[in-house]
ROSE-4610 file (N, C-alpha, C; in Angstrom, 1 decimal, always signed):
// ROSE-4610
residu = [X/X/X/X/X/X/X/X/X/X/X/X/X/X/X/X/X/X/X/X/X/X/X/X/X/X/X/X/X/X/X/X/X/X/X/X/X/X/X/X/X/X/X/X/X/X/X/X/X/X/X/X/X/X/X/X/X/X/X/X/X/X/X/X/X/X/X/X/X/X/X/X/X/X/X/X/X/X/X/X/X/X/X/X/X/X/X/X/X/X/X/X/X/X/X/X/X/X/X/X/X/X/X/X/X/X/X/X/X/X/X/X/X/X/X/X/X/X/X/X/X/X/X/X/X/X/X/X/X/X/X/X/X/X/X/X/X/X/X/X/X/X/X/X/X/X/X/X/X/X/X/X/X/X/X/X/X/X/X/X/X/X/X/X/X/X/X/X/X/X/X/X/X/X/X/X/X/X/X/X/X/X/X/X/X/X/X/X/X/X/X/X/X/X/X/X/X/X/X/X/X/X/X/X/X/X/X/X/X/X/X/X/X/X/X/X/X/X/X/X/X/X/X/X/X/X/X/X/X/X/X/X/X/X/X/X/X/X/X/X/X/X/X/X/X/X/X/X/X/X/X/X/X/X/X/X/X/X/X/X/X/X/X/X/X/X/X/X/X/X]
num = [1/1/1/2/2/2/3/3/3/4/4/4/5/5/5/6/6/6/7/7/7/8/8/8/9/9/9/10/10/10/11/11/11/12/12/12/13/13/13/14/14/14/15/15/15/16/16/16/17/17/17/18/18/18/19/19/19/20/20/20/21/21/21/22/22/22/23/23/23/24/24/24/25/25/25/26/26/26/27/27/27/28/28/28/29/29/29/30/30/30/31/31/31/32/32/32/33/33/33/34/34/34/35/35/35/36/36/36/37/37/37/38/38/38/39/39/39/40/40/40/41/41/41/42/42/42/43/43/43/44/44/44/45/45/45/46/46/46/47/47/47/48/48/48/49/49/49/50/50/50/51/51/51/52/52/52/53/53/53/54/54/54/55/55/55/56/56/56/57/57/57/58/58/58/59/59/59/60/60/60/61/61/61/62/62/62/63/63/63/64/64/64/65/65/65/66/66/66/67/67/67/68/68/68/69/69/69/70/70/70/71/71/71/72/72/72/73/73/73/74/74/74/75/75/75/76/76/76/77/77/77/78/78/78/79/79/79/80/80/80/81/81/81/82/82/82/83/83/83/84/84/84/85/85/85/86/86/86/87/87/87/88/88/88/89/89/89/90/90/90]
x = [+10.6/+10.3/+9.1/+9.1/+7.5/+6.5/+6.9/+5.7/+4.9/+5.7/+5.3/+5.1/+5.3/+4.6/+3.2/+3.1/+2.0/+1.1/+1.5/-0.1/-0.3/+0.7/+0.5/-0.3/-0.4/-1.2/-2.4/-2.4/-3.8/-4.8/-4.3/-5.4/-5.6/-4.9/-5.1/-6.5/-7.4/-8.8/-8.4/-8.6/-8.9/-9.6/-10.1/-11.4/-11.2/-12.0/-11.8/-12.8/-12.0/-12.4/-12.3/-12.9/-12.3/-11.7/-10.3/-10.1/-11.1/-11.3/-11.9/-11.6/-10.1/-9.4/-7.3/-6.7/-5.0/-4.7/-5.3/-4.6/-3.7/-3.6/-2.5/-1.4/+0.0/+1.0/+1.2/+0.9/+1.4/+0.1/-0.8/-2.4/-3.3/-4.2/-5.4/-6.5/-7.8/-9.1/-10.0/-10.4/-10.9/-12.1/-13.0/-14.6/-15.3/-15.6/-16.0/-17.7/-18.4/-19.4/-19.9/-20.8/-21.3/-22.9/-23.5/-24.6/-25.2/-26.5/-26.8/-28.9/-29.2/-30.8/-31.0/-32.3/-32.9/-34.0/-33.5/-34.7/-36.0/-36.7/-38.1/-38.6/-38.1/-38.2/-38.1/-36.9/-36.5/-36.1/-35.4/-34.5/-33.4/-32.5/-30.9/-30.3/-29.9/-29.2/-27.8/-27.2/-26.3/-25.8/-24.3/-23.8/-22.3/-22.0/-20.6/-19.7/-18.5/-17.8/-16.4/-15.9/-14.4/-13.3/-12.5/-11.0/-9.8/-8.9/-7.7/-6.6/-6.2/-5.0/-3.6/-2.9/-1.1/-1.1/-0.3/+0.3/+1.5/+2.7/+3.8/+4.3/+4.3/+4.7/+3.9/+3.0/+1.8/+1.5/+1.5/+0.8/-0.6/-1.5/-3.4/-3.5/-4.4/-5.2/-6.5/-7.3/-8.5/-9.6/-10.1/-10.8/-10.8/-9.2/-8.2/-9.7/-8.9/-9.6/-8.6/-8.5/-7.2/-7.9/-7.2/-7.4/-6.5/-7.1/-6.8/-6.7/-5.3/-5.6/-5.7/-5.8/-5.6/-3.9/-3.5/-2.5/-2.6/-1.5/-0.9/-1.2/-1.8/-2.7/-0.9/-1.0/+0.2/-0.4/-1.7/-2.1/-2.9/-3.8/-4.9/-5.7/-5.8/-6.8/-6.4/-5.3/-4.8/-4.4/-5.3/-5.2/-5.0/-4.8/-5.5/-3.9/-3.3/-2.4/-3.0/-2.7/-3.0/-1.8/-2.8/-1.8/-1.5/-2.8/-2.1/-3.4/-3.3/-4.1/-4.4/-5.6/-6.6/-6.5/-7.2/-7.5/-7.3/-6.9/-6.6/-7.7/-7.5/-8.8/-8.3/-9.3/-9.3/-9.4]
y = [-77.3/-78.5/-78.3/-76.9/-77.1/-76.7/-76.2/-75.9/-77.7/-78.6/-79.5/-80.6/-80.1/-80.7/-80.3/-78.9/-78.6/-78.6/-78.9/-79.8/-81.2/-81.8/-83.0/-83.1/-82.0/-82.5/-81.8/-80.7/-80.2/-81.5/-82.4/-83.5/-84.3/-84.0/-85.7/-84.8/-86.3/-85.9/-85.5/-84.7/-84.5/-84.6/-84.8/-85.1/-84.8/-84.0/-84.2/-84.3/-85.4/-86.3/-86.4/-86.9/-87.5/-89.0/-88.9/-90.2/-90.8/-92.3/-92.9/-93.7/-94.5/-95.7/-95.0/-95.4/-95.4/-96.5/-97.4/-99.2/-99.8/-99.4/-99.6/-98.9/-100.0/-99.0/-98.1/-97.0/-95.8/-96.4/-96.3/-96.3/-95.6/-95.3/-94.9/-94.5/-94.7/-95.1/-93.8/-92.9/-91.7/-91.6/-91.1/-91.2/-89.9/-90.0/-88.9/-88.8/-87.6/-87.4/-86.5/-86.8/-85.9/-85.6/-84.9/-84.9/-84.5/-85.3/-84.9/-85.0/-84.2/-84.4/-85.7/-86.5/-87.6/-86.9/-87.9/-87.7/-87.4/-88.3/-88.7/-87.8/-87.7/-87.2/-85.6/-85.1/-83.9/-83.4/-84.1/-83.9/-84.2/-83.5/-84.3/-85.1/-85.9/-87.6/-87.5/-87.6/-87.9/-89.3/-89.2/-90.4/-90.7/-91.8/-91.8/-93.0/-92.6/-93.5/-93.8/-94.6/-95.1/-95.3/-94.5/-94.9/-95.5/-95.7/-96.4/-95.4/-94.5/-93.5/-94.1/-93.7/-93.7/-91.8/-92.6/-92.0/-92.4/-91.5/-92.4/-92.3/-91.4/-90.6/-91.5/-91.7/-92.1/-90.7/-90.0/-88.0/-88.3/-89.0/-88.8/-89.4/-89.2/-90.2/-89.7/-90.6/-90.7/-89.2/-88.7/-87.4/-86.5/-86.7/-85.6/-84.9/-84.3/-83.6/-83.5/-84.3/-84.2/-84.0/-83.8/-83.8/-84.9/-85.7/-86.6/-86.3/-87.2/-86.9/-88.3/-88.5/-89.7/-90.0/-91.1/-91.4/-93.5/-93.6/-94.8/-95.8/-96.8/-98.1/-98.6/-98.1/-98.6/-100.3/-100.5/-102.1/-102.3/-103.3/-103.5/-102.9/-101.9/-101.0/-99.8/-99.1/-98.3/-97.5/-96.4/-95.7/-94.6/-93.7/-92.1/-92.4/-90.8/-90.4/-89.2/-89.1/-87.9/-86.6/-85.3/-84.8/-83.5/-83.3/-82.8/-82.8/-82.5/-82.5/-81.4/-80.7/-79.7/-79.4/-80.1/-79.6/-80.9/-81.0/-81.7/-82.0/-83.3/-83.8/-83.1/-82.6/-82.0/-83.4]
z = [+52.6/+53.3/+54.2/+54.9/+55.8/+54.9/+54.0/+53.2/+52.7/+52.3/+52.5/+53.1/+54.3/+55.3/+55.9/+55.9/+55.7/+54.8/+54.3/+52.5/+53.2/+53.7/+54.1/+55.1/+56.2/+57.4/+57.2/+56.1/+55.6/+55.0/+54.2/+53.8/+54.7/+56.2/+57.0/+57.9/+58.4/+59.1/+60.3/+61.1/+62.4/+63.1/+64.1/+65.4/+66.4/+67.4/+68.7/+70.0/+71.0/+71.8/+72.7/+74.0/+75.4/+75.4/+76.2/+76.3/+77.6/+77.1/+77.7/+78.6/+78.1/+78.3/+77.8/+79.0/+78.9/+79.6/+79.4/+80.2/+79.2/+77.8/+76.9/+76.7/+76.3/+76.3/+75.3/+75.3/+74.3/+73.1/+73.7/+73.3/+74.1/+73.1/+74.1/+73.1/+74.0/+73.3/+73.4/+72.5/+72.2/+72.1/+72.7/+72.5/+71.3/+70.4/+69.5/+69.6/+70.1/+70.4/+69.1/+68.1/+66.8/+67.2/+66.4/+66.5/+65.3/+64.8/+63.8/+63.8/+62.9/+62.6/+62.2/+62.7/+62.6/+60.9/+60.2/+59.0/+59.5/+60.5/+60.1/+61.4/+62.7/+64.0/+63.3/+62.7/+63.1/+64.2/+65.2/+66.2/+66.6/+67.2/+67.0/+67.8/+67.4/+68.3/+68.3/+69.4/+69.2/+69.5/+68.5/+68.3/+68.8/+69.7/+69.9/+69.3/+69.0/+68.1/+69.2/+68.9/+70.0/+68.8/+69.3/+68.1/+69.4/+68.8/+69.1/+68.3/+69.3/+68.9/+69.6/+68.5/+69.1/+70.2/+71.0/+72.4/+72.8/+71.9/+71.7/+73.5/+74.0/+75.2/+76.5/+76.2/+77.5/+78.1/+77.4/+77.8/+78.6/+78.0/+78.0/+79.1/+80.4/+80.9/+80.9/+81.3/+81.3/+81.9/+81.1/+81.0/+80.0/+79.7/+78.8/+77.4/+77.1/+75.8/+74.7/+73.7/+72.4/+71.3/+70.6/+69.2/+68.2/+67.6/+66.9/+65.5/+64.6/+63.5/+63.1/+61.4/+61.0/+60.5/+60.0/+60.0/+59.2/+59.0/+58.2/+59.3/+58.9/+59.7/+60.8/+61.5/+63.0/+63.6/+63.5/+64.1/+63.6/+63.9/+63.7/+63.5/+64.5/+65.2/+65.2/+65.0/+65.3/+63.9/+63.7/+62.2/+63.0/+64.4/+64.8/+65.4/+65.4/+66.1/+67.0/+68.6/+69.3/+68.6/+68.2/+67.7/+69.0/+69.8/+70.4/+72.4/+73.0/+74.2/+74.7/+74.2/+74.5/+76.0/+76.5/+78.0/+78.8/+80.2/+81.2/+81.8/+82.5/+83.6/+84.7/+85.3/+86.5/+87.6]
C-alpha cells in the first residue's frame, strides 16, 4: 500500500513558495518566483505566479516558505495542497 502511494505522489507537481495572503479559512495564497532567459534580450526575468493552496490546519501565515503540491480541483480556485512548510517567518 505505500508503495502506492508513493507512485502517486511521484506524478503529482510540486512548487515552492512564500505565502502571501492567510485571511481565508484553511486557504492561503502562495507566491511562485521562476526565472527564465528572455529570447531576444538574453537576460533573465523573473516571473511571479499566485496559487490558492488548501491549509487544512490554518499552519501558514504570511512570510512562511512551503512547498506545494498539485491535487484534485477542491474550488474554484483551489487545485494546490500545502504539503509541507519549509521555513518560518521570522
Amino acid at each position: 500500500m505505500t508503495t502506492e502511494m508513493s507512485k502517486e505522489q511521484g506524478r503529482r507537481q510540486g512548487l515552492i513558495g512564500t505565502v502571501v495572503s492567510d485571511k481565508m479559512d484553511k486557504t492561503v495564497t502562495v507566491a511562485v518566483e521562476r526565472t527564465y532567459m528572455h529570447r531576444l534580450y538574453q537576460r533573465y526575468v523573473k516571473r511571479t505566479s499566485k496559487y490558492a493552496a488548501h491549509d487544512a490546519d490554518n499552519e501558514c501565515h504570511v512570510g512562511d516558505r512551503v512547498q506545494i503540491i498539485s491535487c484534485r480541483p477542491l474550488s474554484k480556485r483551489k487545485r494546490w495542497r500545502v504539503r509541507e512548510i519549509l521555513d518560518r517567518a521570522k
